[in-house]
VEXDREN-2710 file (C-alpha; in Angstrom, 1 decimal):
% VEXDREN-2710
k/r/px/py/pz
1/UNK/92.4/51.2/-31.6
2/UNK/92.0/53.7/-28.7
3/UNK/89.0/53.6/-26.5
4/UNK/87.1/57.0/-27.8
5/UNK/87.3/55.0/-31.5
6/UNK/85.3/51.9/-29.9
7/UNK/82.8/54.1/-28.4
8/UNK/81.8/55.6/-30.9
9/UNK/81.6/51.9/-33.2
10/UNK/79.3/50.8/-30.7
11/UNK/76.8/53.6/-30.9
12/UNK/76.9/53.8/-34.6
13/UNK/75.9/49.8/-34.5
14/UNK/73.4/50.5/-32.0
15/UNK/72.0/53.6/-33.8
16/UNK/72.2/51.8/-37.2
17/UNK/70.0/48.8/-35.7
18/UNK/67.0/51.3/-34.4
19/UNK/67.0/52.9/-37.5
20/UNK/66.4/49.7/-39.2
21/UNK/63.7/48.5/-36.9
22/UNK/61.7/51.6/-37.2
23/UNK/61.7/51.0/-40.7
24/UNK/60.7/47.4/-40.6
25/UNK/57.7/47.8/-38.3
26/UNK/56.0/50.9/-40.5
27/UNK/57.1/49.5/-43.8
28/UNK/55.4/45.3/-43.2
29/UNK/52.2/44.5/-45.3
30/UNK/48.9/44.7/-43.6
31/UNK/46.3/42.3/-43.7
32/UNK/43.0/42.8/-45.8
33/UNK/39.4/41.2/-45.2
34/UNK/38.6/40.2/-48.9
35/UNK/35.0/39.1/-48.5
36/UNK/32.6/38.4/-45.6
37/UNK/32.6/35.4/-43.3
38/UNK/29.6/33.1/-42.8
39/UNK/28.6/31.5/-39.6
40/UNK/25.7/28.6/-39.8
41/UNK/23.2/28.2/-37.4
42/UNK/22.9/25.2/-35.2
43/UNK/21.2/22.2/-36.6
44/UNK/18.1/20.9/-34.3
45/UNK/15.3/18.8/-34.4
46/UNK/11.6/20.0/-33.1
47/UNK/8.2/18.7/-32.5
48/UNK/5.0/20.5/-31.5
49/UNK/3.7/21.7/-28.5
50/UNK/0.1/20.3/-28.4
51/UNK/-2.5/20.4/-25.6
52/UNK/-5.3/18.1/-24.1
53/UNK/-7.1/16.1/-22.3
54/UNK/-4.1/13.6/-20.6
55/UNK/-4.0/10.7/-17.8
56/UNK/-0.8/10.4/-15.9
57/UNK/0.1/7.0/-15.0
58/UNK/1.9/7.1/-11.8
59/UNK/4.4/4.1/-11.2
60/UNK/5.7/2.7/-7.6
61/UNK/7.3/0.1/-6.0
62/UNK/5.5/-1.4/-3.6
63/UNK/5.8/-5.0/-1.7
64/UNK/3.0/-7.9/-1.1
65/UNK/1.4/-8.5/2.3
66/UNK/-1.5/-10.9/3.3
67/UNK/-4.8/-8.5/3.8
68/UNK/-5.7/-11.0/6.2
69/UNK/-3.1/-12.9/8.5
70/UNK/-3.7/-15.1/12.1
71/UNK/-1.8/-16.7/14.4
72/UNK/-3.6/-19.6/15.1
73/UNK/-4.3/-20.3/19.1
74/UNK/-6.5/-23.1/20.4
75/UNK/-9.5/-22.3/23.2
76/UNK/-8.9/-25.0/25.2
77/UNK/-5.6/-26.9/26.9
78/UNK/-4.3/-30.7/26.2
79/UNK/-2.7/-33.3/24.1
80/UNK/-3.6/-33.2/20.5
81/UNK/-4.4/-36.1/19.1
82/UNK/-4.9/-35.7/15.4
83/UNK/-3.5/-33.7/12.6
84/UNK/-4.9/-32.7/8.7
85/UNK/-2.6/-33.6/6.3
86/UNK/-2.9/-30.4/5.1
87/UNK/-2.1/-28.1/7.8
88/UNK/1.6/-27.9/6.9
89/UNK/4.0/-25.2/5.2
90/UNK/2.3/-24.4/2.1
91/UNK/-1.2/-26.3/2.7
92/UNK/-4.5/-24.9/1.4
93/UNK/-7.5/-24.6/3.7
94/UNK/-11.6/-24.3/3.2
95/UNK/-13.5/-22.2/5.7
96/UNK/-14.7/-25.0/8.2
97/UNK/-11.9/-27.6/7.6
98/UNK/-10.7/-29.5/10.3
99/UNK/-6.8/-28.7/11.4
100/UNK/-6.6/-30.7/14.4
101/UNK/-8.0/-31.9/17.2
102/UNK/-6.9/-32.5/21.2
103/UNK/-8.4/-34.9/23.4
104/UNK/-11.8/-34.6/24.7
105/UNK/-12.3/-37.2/27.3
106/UNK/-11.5/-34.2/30.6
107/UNK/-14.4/-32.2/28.6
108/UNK/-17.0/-35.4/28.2
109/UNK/-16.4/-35.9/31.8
110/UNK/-16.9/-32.2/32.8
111/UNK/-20.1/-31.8/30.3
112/UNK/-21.8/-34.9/31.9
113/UNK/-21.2/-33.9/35.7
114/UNK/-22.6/-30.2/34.7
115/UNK/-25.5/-32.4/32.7
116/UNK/-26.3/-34.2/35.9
117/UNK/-25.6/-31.2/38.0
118/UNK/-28.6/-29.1/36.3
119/UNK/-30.7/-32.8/36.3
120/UNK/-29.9/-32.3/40.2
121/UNK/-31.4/-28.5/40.1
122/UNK/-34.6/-29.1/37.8
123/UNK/-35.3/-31.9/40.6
124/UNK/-35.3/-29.5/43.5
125/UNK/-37.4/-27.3/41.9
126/UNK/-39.8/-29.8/41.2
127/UNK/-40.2/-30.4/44.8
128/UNK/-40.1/-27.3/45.9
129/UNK/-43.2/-26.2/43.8
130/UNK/-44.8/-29.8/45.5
131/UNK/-43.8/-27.1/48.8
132/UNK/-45.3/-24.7/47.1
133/UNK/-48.5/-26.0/46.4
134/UNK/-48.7/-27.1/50.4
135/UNK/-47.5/-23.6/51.3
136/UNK/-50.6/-22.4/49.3
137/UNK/-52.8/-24.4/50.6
138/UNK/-51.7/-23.6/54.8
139/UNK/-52.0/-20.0/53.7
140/UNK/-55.7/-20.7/52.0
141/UNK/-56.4/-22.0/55.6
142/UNK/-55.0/-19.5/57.7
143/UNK/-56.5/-16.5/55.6
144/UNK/-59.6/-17.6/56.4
145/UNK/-59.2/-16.8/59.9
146/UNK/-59.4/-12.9/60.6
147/UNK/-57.1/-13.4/62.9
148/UNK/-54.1/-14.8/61.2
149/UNK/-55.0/-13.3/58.1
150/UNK/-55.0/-9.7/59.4
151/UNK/-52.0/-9.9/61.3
152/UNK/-49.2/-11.4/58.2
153/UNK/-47.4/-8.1/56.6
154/UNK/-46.6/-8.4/52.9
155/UNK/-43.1/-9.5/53.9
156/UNK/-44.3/-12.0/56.0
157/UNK/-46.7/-13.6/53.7
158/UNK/-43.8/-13.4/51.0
159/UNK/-42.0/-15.9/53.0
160/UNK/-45.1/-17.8/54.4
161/UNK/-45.2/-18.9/50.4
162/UNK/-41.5/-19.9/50.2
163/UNK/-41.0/-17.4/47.4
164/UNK/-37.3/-17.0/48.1
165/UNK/-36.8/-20.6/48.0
166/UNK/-38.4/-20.9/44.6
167/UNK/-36.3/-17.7/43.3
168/UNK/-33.1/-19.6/44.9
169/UNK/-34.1/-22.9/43.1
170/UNK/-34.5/-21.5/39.6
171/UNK/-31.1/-19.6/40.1
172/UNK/-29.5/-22.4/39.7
173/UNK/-31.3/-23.5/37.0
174/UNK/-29.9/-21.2/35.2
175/UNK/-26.6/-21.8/36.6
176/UNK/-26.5/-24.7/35.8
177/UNK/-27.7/-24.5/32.3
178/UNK/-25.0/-22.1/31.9
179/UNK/-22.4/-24.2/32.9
180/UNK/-24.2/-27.0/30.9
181/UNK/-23.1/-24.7/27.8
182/UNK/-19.8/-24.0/28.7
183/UNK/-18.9/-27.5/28.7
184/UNK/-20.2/-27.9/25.4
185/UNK/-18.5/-24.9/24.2
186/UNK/-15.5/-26.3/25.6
187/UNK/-15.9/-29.8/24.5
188/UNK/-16.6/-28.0/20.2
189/UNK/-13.1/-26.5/21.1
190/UNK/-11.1/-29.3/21.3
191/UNK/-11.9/-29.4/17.6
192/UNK/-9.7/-26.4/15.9
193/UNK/-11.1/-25.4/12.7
194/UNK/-10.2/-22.8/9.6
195/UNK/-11.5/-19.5/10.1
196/UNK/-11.0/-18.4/6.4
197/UNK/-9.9/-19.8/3.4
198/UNK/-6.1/-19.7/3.9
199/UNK/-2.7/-20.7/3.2
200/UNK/-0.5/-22.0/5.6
201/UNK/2.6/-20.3/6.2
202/UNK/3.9/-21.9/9.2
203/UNK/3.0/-25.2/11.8
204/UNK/4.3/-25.1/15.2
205/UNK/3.0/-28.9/16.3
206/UNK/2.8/-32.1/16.0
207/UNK/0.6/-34.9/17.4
208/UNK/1.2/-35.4/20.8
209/UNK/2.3/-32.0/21.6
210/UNK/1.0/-30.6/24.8
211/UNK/-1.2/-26.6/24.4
212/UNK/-2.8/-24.6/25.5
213/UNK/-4.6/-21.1/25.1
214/UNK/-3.0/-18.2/23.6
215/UNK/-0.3/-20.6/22.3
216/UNK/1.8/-20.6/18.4
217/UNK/0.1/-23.2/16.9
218/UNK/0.8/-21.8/12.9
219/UNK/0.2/-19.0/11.0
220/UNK/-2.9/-18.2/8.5
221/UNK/-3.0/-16.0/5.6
222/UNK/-6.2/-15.0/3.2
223/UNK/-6.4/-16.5/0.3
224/UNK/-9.3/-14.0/-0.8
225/UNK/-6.6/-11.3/-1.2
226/UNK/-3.5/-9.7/-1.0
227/UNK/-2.5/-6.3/-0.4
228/UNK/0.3/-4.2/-1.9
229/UNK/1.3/-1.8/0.0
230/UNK/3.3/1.1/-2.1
231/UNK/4.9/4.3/-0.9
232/UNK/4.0/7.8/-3.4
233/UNK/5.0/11.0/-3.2
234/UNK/2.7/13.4/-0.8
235/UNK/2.4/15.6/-4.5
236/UNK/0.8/13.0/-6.3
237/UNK/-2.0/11.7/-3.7
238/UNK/-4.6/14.4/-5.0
239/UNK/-4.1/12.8/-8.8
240/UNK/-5.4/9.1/-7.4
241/UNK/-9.2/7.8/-7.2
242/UNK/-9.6/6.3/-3.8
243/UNK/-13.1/4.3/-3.6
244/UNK/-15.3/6.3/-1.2
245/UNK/-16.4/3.6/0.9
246/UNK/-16.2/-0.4/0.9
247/UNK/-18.6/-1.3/-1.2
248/UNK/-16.8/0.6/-4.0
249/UNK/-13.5/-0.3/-6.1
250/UNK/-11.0/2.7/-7.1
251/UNK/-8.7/3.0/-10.0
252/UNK/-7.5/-0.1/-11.4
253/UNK/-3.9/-0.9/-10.6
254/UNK/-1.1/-3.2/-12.8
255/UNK/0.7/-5.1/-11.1
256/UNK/4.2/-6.8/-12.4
257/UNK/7.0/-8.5/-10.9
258/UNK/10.3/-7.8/-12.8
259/UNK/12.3/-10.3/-11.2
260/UNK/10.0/-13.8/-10.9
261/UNK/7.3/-12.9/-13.6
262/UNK/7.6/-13.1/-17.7
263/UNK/7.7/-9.4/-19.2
264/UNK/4.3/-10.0/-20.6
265/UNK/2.8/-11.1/-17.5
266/UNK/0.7/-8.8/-14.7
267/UNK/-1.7/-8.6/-12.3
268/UNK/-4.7/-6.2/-11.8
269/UNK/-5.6/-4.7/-8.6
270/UNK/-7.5/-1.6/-7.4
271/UNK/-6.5/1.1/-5.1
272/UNK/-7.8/0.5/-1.8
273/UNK/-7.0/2.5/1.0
274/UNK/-4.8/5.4/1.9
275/UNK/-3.2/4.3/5.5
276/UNK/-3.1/7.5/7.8
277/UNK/0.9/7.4/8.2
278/UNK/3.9/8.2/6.5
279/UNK/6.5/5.6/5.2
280/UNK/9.5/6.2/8.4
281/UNK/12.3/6.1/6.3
282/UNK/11.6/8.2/2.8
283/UNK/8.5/10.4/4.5
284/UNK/6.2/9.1/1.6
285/UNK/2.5/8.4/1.4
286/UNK/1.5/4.8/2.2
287/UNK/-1.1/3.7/-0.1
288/UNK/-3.1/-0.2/0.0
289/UNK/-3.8/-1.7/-3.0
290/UNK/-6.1/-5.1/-3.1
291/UNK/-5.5/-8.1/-5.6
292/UNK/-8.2/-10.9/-5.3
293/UNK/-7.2/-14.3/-5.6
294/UNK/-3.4/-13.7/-5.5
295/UNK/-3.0/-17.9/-5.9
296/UNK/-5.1/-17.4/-9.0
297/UNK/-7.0/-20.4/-7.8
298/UNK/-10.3/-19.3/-9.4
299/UNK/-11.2/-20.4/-12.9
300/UNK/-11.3/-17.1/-13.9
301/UNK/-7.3/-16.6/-12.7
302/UNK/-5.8/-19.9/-14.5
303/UNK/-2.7/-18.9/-15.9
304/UNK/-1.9/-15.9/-13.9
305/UNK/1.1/-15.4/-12.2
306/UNK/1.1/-16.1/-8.2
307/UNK/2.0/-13.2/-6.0
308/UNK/4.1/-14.3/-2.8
309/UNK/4.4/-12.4/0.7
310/UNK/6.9/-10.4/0.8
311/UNK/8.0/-9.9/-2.8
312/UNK/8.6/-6.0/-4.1
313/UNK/6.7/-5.4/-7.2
314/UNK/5.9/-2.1/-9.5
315/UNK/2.6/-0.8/-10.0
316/UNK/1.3/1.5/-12.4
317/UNK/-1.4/3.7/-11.1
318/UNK/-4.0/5.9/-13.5
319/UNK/-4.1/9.1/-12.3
320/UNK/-7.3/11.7/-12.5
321/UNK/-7.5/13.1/-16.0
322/UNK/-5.8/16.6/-16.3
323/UNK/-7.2/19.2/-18.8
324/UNK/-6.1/21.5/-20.8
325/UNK/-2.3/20.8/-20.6
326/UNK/0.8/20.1/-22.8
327/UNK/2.2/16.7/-22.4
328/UNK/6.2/16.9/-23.1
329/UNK/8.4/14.4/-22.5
330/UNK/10.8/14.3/-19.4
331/UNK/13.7/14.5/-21.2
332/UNK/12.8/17.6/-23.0
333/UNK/12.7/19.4/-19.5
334/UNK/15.5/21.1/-18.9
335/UNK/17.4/22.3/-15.6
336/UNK/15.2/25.2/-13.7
337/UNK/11.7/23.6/-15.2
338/UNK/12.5/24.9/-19.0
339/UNK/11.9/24.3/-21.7
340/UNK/13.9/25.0/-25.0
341/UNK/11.7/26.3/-28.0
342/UNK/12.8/27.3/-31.6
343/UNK/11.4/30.6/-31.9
344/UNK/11.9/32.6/-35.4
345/UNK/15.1/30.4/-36.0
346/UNK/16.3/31.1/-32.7
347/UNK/16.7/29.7/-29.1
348/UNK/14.5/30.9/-26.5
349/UNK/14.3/29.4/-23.3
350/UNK/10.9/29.3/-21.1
351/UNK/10.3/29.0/-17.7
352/UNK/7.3/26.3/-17.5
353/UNK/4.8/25.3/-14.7
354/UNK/4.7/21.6/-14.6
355/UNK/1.4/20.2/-12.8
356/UNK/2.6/16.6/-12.6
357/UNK/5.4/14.2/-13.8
358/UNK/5.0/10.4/-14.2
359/UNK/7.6/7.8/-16.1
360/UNK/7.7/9.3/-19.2
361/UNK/5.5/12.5/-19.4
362/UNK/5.8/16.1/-17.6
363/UNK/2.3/17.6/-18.0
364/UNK/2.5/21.7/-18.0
365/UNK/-0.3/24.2/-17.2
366/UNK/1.6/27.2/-17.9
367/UNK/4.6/28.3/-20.3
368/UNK/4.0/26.8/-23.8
369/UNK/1.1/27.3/-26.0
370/UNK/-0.6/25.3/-29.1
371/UNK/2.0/24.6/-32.0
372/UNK/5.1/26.3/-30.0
373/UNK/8.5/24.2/-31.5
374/UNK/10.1/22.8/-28.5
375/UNK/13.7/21.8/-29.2
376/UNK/14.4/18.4/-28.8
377/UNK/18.0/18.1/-29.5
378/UNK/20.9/18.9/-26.7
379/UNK/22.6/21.6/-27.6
380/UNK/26.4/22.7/-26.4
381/UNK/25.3/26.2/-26.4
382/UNK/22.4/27.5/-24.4
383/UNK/21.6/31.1/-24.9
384/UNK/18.4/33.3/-26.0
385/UNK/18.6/34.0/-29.5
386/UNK/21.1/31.5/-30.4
387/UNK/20.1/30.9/-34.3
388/UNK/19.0/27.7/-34.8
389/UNK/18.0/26.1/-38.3
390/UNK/16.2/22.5/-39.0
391/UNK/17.2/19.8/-41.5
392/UNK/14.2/20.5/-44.0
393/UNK/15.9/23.8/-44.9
394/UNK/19.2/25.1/-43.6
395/UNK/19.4/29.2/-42.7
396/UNK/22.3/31.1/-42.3
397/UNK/22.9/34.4/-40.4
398/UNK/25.6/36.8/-41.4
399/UNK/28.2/38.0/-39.2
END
């Protein structure tokens, strides 16, 4: 076959396939919608927007701290001689009790040579008023002579009566009465006593061991209370009820320790004070709480659980009553303070104002009113006017 002969085999093919193509694409069924498609709406669960009267509880961690805590010093230097049995690690103390003692005999010497040393002064003045009286006497004589008597100034006639001598004489008296006190004082000191009801923490001596003032001789905690001291946001200080001055008591605070108590047992304390400072690390609000008898050594305490320096508890603080506000739970807030709310069978979502959050609650002012659905189901899509339907009674929306 020549070459022309080929060509033209080739386009025929070619021109033959087209053709058949065309005819292939115009000439294939089309598809037909036979009825309308149905899409159901989302399946939620609601509950009610209601408003009221509410009281936030405000929860923090906080850790114990004695409200009252010494280092005990003695007044006076020596040896000390005697030690309570109960001033050691963990002892209990009475106001008044006796913790030790150091040995007297340098002060019984020094109070009896001050004792005879004010003996010594109230025996000069005795005879210097005997001078006194002579004094009195020359001067009677001599002032009955015009001569003498006219002639003696007022400073001359102070000193014709010895009155400096007497002044100097009762001086040290009083001197030596004072010192005659000291000594005393000094000699009560050798006796070191409890300040407070306390606790003992630590004990730095033993019998025998040499002191003196200013030094470690143990350490003394208040057994009439404990603080707590707990950090809170700056937000939340205008929602707590400090007492207005000491003789008052403000909220009532529980008190629980997770870790060492049972999960039924707490402690109640009151708010206290609000310390002037902010917490270094977080930038928080210090707040004191008090706890009387922390050792629950009153009758009235038996039973209680014992709180212990340094351990972190929670407390749950009442807050001031809020009015007129919806009370929604936190996990119902969504991102950007919303809420969703079922409105008509469909999604809206509302931009809220929440006042204040604690644990479990967000309390909002502004955004939701009486009986408003608020959506309490999470939802994969999250649009306005998403249609939405509850399990009582399904709706469907054409489309």
């Amino acid at each position: 076959m020549d070459l022309k002969k080929t060509a033209l085999l080739c386009f025929v093919i070619i021109v033959s396939g087209s053709l058949l193509t065309v005819l292939i694409f115009y000439t294939e069924p089309t598809a037909s919608r036979t009825g309308a498609t149905k899409q159901t709406a989302i399946l939620v669960d609601v509950e009610d927007s209601e408003h009221g009267t509410y009281q936030p509880s405000i929860r923090a961690i906080g850790t114990v701290v004695p409200a009252r805590d010494i280092i005990l010093s003695p007044r006076v230097s020596g040896q000390v001689t005697a030690l309570s049995p109960a001033f050691n690690p963990g002892g209990y103390v009475s106001e008044g009790d006796t913790l030790l003692k150091i040995d007297p005999e340098d002060y019984e010497y020094t109070l009896q040579q001050r004792v005879g040393e004010l003996d010594q002064a109230r025996a000069d003045l005795a005879i210097e008023m005997g001078l006194q009286d002579a004094a009195r006497k020359e001067y009677k004589i001599y002032g009955d002579n015009r001569i003498y008597g006219d002639s003696l100034t007022q400073e001359q006639r102070f000193l014709f009566l010895r009155e400096p001598q007497l002044n100097s004489v009762r001086s040290q008296i009083k001197i030596a009465e004072a010192a005659v006190d000291m000594a005393e004082l000094n000699l009560k000191r050798t006796t070191v006593t409890a300040p407070f009801d306390a606790h003992i923490l630590s004990k730095n001596i033993n019998a025998g061991s040499q002191v003196a003032p200013g030094d470690n001789l143990g350490r003394l905690v208040g057994l009439d209370s404990y603080w707590v001291e707990v950090t809170v946001p700056l937000s939340k200080l205008k929602w707590l009820e400090f007492p207005a001055d000491g003789s008052e008591r403000g909220a009532e605070v529980s008190i629980r320790n997770r870790t060492a108590w049972e999960s039924d047992e707490s402690r109640a304390g009151n708010l206290y004070k609000l310390v002037g400072s902010l917490e270094n690390q977080t930038r928080m609000a210090r707040v004191l709480i008090t706890v009387p008898d922390p050792h629950a050594r009153d009758t009235d305490n038996s039973g209680e659980p014992v709180l212990m320096i340094g351990s972190v508890v929670e407390v749950t603080i009442p807050a001031s009553d809020i009015k007129d506000v919806a009370r929604v739970d936190r996990d119902y807030i969504r991102s950007g303070d919303t809420v969703w709310i079922m409105e008509n069978s469909e999604l809206r979502i509302q931009k809220v104002n929440i006042v204040v959050e604690d644990a479990n609650y967000a309390y909002i002012s502004e955004g939701l009113s009486e009986g408003d659905q608020i959506v309490t189901s999470d939802l994969s899509t999250v649009a306005d006017g998403v249609p939405l339907r509850l399990q009582s009674g399904e709706t469907e929306t054409d489309q």
